[in-house]
mmCIF file as Biopython writes it, N, C-alpha, C and O atoms, coordinates in Angstrom:
data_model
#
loop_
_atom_site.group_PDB
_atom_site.id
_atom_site.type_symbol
_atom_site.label_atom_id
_atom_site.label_alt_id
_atom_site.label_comp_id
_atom_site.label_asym_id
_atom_site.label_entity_id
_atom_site.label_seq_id
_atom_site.pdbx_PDB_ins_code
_atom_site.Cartn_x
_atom_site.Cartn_y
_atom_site.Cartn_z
_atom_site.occupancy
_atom_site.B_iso_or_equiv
_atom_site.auth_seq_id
_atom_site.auth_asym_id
_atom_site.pdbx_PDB_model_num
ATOM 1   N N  . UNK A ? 1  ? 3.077   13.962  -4.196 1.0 0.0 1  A 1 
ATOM 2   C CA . UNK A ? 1  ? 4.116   13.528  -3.286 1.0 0.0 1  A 1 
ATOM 3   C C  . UNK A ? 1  ? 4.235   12.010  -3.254 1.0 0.0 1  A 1 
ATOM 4   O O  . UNK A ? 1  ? 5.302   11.404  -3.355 1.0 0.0 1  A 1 
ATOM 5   N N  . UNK A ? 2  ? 2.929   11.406  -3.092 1.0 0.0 2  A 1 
ATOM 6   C CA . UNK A ? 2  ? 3.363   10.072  -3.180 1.0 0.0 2  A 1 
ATOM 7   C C  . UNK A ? 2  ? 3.132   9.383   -4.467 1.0 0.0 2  A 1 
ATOM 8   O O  . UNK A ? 2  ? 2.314   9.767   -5.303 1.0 0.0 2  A 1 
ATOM 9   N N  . UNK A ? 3  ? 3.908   8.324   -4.586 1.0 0.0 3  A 1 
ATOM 10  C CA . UNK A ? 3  ? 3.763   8.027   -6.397 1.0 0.0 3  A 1 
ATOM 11  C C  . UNK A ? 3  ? 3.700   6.446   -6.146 1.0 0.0 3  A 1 
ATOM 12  O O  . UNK A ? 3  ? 4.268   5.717   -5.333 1.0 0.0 3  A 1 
ATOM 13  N N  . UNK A ? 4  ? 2.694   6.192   -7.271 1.0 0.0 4  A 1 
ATOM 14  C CA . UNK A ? 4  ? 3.284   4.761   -7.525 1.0 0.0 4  A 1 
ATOM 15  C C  . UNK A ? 4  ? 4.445   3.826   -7.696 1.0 0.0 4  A 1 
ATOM 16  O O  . UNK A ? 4  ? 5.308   3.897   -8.570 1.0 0.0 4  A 1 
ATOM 17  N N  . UNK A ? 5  ? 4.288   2.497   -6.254 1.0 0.0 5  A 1 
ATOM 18  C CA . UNK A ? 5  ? 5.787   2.426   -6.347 1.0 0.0 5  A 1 
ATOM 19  C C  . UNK A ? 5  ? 6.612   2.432   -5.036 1.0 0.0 5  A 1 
ATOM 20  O O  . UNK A ? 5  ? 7.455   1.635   -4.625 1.0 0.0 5  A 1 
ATOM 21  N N  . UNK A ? 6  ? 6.006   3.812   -4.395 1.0 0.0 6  A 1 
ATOM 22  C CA . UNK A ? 6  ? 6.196   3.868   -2.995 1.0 0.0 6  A 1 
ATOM 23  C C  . UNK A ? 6  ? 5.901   2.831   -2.080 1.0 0.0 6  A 1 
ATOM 24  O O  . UNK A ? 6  ? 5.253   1.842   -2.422 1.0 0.0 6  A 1 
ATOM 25  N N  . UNK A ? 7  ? 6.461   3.044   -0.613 1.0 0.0 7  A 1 
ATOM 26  C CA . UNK A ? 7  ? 5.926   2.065   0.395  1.0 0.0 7  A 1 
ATOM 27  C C  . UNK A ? 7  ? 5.461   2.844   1.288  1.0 0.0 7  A 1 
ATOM 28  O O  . UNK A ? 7  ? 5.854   3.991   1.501  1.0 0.0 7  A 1 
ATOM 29  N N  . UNK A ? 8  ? 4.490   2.192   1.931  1.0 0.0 8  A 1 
ATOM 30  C CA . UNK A ? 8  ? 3.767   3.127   2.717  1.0 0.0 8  A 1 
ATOM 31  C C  . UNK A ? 8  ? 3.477   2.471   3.874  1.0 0.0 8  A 1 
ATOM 32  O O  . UNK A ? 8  ? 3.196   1.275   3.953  1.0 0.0 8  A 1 
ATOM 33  N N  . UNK A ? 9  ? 3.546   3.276   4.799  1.0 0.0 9  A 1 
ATOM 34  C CA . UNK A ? 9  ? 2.869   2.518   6.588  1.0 0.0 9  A 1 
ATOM 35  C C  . UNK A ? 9  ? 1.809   3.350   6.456  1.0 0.0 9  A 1 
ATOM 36  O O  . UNK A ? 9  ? 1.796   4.343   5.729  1.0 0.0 9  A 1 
ATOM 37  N N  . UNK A ? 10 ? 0.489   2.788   7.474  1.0 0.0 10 A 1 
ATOM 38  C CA . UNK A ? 10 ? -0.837  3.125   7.291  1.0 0.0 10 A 1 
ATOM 39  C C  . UNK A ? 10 ? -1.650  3.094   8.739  1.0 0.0 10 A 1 
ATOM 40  O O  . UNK A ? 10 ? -1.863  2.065   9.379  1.0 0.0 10 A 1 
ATOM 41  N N  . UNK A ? 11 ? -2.025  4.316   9.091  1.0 0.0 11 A 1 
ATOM 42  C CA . UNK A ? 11 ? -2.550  4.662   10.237 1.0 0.0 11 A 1 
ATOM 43  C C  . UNK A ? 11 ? -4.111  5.016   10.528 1.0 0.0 11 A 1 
ATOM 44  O O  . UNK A ? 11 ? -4.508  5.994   9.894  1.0 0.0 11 A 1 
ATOM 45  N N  . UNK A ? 12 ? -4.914  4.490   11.243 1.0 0.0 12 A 1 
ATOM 46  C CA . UNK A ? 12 ? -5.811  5.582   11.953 1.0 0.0 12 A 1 
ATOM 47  C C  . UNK A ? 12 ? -5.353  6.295   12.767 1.0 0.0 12 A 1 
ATOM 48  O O  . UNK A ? 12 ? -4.866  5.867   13.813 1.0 0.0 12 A 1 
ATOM 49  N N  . UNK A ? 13 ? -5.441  8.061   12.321 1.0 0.0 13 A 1 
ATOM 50  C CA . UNK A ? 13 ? -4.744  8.865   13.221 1.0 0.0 13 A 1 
ATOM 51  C C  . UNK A ? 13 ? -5.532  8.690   14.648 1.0 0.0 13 A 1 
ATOM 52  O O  . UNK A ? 13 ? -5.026  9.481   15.444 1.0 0.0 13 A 1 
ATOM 53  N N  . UNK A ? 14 ? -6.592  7.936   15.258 1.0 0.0 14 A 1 
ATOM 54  C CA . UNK A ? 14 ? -7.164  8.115   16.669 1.0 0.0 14 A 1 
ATOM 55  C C  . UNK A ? 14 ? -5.735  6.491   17.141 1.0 0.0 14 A 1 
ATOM 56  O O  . UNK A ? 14 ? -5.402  6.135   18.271 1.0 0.0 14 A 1 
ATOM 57  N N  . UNK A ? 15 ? -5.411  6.099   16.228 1.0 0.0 15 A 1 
ATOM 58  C CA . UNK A ? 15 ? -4.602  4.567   16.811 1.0 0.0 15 A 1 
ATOM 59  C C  . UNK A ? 15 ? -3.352  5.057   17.288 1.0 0.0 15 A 1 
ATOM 60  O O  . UNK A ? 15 ? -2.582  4.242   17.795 1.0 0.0 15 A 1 
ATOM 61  N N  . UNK A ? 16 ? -3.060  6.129   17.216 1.0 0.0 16 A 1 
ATOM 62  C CA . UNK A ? 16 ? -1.370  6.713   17.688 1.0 0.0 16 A 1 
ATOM 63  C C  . UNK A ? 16 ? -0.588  5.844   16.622 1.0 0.0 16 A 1 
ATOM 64  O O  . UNK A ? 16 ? -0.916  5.675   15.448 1.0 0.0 16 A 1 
ATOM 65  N N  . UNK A ? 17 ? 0.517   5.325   17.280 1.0 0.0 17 A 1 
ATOM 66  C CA . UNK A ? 17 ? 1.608   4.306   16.323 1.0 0.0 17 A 1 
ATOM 67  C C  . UNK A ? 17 ? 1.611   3.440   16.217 1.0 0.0 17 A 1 
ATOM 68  O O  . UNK A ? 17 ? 2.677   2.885   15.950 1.0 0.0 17 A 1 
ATOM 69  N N  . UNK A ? 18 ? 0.059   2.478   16.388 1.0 0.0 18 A 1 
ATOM 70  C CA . UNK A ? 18 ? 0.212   1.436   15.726 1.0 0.0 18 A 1 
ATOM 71  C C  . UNK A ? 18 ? -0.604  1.201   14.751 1.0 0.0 18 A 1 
ATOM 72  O O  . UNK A ? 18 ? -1.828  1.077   14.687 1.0 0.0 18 A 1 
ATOM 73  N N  . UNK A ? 19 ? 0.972   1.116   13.349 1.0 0.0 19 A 1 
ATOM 74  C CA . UNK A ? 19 ? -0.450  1.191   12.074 1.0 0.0 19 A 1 
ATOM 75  C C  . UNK A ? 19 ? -0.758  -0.440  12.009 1.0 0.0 19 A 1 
ATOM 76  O O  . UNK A ? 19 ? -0.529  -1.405  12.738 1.0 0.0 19 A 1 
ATOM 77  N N  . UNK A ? 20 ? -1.444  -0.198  10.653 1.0 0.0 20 A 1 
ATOM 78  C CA . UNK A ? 20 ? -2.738  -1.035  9.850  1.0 0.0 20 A 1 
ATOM 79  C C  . UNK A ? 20 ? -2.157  -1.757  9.606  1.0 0.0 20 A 1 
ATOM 80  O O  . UNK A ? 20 ? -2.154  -2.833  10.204 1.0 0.0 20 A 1 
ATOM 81  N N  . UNK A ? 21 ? -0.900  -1.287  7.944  1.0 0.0 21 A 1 
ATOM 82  C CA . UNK A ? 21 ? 0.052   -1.932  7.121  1.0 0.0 21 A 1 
ATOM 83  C C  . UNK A ? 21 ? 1.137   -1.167  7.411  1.0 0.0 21 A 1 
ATOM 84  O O  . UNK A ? 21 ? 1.191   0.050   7.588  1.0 0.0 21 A 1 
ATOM 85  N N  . UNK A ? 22 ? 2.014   -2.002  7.444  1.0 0.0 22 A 1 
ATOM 86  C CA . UNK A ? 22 ? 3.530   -1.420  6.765  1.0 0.0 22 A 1 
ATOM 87  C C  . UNK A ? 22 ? 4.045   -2.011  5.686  1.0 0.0 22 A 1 
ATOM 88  O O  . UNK A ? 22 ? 3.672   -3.116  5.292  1.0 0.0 22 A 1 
ATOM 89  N N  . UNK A ? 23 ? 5.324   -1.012  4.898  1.0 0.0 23 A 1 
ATOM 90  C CA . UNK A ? 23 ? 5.429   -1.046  4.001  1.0 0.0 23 A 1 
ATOM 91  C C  . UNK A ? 23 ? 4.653   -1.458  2.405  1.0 0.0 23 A 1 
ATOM 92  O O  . UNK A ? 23 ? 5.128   -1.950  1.381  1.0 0.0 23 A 1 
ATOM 93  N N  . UNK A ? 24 ? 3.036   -0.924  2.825  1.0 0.0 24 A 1 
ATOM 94  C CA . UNK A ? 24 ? 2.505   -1.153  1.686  1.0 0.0 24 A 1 
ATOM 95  C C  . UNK A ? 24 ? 2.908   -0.979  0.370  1.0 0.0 24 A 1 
ATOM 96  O O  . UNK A ? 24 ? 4.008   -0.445  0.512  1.0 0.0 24 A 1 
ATOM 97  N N  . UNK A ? 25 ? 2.760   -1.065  -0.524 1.0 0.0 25 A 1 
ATOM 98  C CA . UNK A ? 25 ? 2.659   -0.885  -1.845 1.0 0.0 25 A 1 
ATOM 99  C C  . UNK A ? 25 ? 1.991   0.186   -2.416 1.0 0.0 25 A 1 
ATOM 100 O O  . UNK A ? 25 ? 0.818   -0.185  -2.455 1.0 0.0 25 A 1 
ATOM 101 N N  . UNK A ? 26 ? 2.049   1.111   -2.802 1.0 0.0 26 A 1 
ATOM 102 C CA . UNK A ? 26 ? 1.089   2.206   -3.700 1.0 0.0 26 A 1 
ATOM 103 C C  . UNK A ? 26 ? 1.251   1.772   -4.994 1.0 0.0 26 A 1 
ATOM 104 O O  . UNK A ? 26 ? 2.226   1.880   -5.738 1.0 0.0 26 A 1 
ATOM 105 N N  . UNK A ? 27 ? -0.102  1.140   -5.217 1.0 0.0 27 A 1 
ATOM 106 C CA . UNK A ? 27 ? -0.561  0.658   -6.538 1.0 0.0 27 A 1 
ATOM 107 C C  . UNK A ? 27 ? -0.978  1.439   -7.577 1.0 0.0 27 A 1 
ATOM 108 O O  . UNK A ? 27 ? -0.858  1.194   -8.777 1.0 0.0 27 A 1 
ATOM 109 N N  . UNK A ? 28 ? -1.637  2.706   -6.885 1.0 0.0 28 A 1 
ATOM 110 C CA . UNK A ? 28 ? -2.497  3.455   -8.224 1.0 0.0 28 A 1 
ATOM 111 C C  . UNK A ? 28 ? -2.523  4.868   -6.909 1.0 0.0 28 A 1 
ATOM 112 O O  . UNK A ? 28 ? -2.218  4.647   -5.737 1.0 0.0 28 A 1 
ATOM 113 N N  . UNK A ? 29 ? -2.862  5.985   -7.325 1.0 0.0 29 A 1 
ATOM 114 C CA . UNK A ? 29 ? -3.096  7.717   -6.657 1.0 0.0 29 A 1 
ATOM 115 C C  . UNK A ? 29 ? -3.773  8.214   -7.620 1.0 0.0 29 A 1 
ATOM 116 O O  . UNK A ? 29 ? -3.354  8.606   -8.709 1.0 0.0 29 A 1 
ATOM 117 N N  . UNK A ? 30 ? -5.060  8.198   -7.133 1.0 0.0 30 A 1 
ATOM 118 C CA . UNK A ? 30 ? -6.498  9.176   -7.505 1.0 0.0 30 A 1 
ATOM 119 C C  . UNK A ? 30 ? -5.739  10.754  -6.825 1.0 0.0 30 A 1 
ATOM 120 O O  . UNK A ? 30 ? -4.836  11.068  -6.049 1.0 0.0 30 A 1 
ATOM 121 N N  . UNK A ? 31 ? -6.878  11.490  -7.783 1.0 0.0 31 A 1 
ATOM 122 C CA . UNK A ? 31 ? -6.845  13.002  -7.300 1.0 0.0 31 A 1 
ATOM 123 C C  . UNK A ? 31 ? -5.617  13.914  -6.950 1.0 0.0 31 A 1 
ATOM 124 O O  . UNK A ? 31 ? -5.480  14.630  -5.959 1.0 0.0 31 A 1 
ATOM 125 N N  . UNK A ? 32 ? -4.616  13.684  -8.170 1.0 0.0 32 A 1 
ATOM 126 C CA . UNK A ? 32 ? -3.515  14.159  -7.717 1.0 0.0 32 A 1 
ATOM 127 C C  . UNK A ? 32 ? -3.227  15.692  -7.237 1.0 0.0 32 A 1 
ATOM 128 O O  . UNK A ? 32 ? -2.540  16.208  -6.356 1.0 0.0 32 A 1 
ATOM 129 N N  . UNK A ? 33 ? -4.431  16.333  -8.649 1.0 0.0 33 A 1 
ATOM 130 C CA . UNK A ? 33 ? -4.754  17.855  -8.267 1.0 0.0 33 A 1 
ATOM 131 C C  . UNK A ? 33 ? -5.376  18.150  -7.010 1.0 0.0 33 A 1 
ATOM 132 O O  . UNK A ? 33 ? -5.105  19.318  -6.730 1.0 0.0 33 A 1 
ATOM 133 N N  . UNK A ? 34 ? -6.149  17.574  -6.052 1.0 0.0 34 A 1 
ATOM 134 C CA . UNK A ? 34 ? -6.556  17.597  -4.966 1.0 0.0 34 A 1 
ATOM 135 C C  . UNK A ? 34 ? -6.556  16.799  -4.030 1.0 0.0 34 A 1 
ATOM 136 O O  . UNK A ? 34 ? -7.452  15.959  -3.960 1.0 0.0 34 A 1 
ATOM 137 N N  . UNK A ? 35 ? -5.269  16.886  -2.817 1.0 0.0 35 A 1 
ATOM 138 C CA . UNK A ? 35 ? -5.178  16.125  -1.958 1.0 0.0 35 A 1 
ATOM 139 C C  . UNK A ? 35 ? -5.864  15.917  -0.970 1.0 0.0 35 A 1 
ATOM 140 O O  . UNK A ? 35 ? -5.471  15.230  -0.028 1.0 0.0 35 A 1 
ATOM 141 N N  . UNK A ? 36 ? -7.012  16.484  -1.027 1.0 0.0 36 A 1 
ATOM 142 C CA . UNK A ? 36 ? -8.214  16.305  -0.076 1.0 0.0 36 A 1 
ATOM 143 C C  . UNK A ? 36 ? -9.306  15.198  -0.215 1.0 0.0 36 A 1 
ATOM 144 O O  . UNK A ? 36 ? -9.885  14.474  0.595  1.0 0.0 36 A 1 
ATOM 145 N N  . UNK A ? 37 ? -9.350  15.351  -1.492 1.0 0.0 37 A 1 
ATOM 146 C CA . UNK A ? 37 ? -10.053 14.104  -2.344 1.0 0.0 37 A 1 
ATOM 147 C C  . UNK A ? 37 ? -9.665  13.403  -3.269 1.0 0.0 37 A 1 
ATOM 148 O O  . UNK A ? 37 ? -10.370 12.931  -4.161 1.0 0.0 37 A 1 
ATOM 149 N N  . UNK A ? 38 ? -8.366  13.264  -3.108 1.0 0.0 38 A 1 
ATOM 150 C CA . UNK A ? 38 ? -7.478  12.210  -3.490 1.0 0.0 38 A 1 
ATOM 151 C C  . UNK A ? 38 ? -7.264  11.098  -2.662 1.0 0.0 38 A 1 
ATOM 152 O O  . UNK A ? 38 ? -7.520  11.255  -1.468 1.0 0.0 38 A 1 
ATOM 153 N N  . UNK A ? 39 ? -6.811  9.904   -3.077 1.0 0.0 39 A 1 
ATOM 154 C CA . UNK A ? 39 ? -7.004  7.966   -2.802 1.0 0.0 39 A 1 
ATOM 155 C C  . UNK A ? 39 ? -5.785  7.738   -3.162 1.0 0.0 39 A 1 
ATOM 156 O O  . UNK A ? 39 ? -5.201  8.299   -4.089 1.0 0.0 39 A 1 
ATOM 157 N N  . UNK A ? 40 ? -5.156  6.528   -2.120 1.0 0.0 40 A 1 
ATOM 158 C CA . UNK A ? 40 ? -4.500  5.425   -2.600 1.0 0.0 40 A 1 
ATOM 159 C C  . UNK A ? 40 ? -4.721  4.410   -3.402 1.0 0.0 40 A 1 
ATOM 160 O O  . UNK A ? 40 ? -5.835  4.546   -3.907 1.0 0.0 40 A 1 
ATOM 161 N N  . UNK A ? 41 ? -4.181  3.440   -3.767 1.0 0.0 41 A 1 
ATOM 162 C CA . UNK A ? 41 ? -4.729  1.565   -4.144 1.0 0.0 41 A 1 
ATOM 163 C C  . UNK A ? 41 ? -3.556  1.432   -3.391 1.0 0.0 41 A 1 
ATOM 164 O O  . UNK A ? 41 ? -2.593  2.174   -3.586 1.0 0.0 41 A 1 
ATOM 165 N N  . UNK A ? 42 ? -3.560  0.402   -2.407 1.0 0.0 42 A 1 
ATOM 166 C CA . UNK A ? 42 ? -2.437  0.364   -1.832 1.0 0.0 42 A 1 
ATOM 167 C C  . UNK A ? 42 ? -2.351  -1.675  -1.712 1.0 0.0 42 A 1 
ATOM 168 O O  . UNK A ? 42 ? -3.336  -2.212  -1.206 1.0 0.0 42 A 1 
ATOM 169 N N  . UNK A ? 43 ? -1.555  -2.298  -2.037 1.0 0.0 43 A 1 
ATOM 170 C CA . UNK A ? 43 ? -1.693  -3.941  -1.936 1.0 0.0 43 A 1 
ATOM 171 C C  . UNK A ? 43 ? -1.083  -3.778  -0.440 1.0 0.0 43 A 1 
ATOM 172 O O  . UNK A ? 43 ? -0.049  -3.324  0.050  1.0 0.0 43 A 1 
ATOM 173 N N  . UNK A ? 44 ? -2.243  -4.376  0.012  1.0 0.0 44 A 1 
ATOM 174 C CA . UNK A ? 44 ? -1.999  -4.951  1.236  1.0 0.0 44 A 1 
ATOM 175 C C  . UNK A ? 44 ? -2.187  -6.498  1.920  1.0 0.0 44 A 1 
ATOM 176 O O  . UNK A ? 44 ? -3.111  -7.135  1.415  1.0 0.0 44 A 1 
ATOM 177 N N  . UNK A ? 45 ? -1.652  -6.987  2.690  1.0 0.0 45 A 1 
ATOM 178 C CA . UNK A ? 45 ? -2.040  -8.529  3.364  1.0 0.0 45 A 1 
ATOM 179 C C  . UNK A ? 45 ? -4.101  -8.593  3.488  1.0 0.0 45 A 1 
ATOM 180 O O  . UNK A ? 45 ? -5.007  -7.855  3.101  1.0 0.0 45 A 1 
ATOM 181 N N  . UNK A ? 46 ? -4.053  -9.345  3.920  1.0 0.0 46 A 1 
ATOM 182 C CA . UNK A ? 46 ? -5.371  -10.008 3.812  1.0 0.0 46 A 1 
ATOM 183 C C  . UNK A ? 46 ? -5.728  -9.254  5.254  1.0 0.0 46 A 1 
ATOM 184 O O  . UNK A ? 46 ? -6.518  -8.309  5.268  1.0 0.0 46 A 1 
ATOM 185 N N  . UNK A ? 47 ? -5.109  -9.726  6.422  1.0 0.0 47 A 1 
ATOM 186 C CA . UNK A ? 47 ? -5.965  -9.197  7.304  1.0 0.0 47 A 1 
ATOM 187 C C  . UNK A ? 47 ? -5.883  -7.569  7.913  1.0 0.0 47 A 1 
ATOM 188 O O  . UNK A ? 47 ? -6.650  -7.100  8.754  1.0 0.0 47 A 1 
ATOM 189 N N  . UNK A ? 48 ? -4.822  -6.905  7.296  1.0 0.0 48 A 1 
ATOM 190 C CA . UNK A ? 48 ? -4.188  -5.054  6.682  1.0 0.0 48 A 1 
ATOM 191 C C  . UNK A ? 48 ? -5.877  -4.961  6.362  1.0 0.0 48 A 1 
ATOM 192 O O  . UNK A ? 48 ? -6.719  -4.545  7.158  1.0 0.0 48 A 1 
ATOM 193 N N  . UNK A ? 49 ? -6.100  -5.407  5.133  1.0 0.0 49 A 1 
ATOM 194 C CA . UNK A ? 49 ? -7.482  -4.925  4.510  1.0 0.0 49 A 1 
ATOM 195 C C  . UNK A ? 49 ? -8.418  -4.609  5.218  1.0 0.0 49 A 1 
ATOM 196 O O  . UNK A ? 49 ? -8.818  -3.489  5.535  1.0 0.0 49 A 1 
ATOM 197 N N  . UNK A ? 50 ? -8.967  -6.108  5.608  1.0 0.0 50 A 1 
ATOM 198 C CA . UNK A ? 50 ? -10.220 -6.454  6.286  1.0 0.0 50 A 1 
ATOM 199 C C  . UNK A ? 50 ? -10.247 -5.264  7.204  1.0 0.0 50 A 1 
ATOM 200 O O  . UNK A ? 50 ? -11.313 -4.657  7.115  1.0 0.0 50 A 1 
ATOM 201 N N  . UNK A ? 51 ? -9.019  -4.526  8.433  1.0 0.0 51 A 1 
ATOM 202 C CA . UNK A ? 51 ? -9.094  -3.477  8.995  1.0 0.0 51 A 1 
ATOM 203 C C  . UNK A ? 51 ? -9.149  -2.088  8.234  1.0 0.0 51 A 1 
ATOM 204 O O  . UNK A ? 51 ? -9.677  -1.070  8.681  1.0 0.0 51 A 1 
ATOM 205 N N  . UNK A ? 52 ? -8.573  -2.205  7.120  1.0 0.0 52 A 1 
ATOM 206 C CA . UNK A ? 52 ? -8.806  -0.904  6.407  1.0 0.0 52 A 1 
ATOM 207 C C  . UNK A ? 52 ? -9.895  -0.825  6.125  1.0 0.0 52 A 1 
ATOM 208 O O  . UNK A ? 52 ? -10.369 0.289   6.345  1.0 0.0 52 A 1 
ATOM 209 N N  . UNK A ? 53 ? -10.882 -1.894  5.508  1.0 0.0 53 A 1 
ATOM 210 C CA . UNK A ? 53 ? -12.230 -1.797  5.344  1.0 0.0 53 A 1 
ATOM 211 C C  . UNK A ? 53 ? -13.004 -0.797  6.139  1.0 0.0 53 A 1 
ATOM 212 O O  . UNK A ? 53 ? -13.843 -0.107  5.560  1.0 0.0 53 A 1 
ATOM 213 N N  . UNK A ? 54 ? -12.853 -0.704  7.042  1.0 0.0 54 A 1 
ATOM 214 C CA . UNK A ? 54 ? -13.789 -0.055  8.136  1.0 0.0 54 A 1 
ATOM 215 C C  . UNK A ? 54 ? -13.126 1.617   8.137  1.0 0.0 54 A 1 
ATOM 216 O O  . UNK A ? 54 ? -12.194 1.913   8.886  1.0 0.0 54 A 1 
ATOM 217 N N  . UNK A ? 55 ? -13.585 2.338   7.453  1.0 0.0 55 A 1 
ATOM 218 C CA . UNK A ? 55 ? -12.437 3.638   7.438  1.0 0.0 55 A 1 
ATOM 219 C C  . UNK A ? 55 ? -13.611 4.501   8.266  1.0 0.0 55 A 1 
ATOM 220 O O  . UNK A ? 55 ? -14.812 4.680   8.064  1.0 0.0 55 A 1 
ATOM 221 N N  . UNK A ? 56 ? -12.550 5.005   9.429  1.0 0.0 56 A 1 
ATOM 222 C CA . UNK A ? 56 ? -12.861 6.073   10.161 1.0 0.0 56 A 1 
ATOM 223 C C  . UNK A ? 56 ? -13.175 7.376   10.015 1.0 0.0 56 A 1 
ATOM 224 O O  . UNK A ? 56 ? -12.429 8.041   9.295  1.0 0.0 56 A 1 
ATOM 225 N N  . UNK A ? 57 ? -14.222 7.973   10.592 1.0 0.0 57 A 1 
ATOM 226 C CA . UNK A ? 57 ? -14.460 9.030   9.789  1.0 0.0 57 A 1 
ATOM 227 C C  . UNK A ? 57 ? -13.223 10.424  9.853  1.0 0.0 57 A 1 
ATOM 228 O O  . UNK A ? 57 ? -13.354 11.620  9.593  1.0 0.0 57 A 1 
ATOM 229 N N  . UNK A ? 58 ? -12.236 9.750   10.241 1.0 0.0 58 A 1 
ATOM 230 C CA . UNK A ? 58 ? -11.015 10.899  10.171 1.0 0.0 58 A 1 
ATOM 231 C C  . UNK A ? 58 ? -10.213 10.695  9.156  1.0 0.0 58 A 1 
ATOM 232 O O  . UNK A ? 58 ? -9.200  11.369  8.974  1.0 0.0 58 A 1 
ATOM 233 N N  . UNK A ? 59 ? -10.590 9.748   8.403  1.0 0.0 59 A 1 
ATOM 234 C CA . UNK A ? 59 ? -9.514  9.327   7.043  1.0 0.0 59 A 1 
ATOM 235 C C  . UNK A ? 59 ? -8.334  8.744   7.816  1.0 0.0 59 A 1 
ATOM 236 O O  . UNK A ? 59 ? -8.197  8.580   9.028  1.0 0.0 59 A 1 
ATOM 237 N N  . UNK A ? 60 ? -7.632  8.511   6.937  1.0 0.0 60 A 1 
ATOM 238 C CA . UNK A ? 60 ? -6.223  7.463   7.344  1.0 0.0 60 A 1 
ATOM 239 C C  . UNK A ? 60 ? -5.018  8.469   7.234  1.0 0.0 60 A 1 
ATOM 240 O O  . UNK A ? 60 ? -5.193  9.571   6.714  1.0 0.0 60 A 1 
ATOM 241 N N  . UNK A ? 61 ? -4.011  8.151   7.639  1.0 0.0 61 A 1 
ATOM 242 C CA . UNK A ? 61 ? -2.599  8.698   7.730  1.0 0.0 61 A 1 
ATOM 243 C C  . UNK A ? 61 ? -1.312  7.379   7.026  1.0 0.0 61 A 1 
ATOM 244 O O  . UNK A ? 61 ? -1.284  6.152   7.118  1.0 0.0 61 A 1 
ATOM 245 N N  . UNK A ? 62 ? -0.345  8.430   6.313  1.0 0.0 62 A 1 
ATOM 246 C CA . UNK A ? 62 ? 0.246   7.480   5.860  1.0 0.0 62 A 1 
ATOM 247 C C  . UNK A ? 62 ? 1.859   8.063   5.927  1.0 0.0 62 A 1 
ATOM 248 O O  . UNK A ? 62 ? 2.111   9.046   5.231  1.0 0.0 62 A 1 
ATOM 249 N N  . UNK A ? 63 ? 2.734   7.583   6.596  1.0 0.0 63 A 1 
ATOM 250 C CA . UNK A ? 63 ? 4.044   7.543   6.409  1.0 0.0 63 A 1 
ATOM 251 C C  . UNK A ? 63 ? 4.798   6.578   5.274  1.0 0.0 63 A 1 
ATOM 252 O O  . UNK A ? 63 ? 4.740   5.358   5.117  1.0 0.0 63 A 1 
ATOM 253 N N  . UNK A ? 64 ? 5.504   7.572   4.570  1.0 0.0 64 A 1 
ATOM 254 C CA . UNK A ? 64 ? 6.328   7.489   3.473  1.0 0.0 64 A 1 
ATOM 255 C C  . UNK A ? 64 ? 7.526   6.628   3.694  1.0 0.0 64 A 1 
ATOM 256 O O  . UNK A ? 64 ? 8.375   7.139   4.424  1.0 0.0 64 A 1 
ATOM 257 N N  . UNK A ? 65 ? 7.787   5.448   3.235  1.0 0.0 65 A 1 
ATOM 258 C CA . UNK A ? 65 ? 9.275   4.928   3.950  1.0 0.0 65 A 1 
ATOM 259 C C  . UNK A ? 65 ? 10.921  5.608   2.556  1.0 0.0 65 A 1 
ATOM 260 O O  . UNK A ? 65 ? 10.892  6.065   1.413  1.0 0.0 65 A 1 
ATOM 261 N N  . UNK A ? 66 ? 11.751  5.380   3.275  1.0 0.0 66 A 1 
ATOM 262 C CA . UNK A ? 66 ? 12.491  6.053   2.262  1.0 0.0 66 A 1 
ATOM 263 C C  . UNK A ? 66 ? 12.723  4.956   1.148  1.0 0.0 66 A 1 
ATOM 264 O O  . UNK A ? 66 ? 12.249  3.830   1.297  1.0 0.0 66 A 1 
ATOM 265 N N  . UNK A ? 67 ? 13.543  5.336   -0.099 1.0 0.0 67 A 1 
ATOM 266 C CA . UNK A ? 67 ? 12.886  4.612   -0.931 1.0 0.0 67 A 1 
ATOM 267 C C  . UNK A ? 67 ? 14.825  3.430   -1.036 1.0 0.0 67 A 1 
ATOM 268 O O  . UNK A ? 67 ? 14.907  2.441   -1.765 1.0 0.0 67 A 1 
#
């Protein structure tokens, strides 16, 4: 579903609506056959990261922007 190329907003689902990044970048999608253990690369700002760094143990959420 999501492909390189896309833009992406980026959530901890415990944060409600306020994400991480918006309109990221999808750089690269690991694990396409399994979306459970499948990854983004997503380019994000400097301080986007530094908060993504810290990943929650609920995984992240990501809204698709249209293209």
């Amino acid at each position: 579903m999501v492909q390189v190329g896309d833009r992406v907003d980026l959530f901890r689902p415990t944060d409600g609506t306020r994400p991480i990044a918006t309109a990221a970048t999808v750089l690269g999608v690991t694990g396409i056959d399994d979306p459970l253990a499948g990854g983004l690369l997503l380019a994000l700002p400097p301080e986007a990261a530094k908060a993504a760094i810290k990943q929650p143990p609920e995984g992240y959420a990501i809204t698709v922007r249209p293209a």
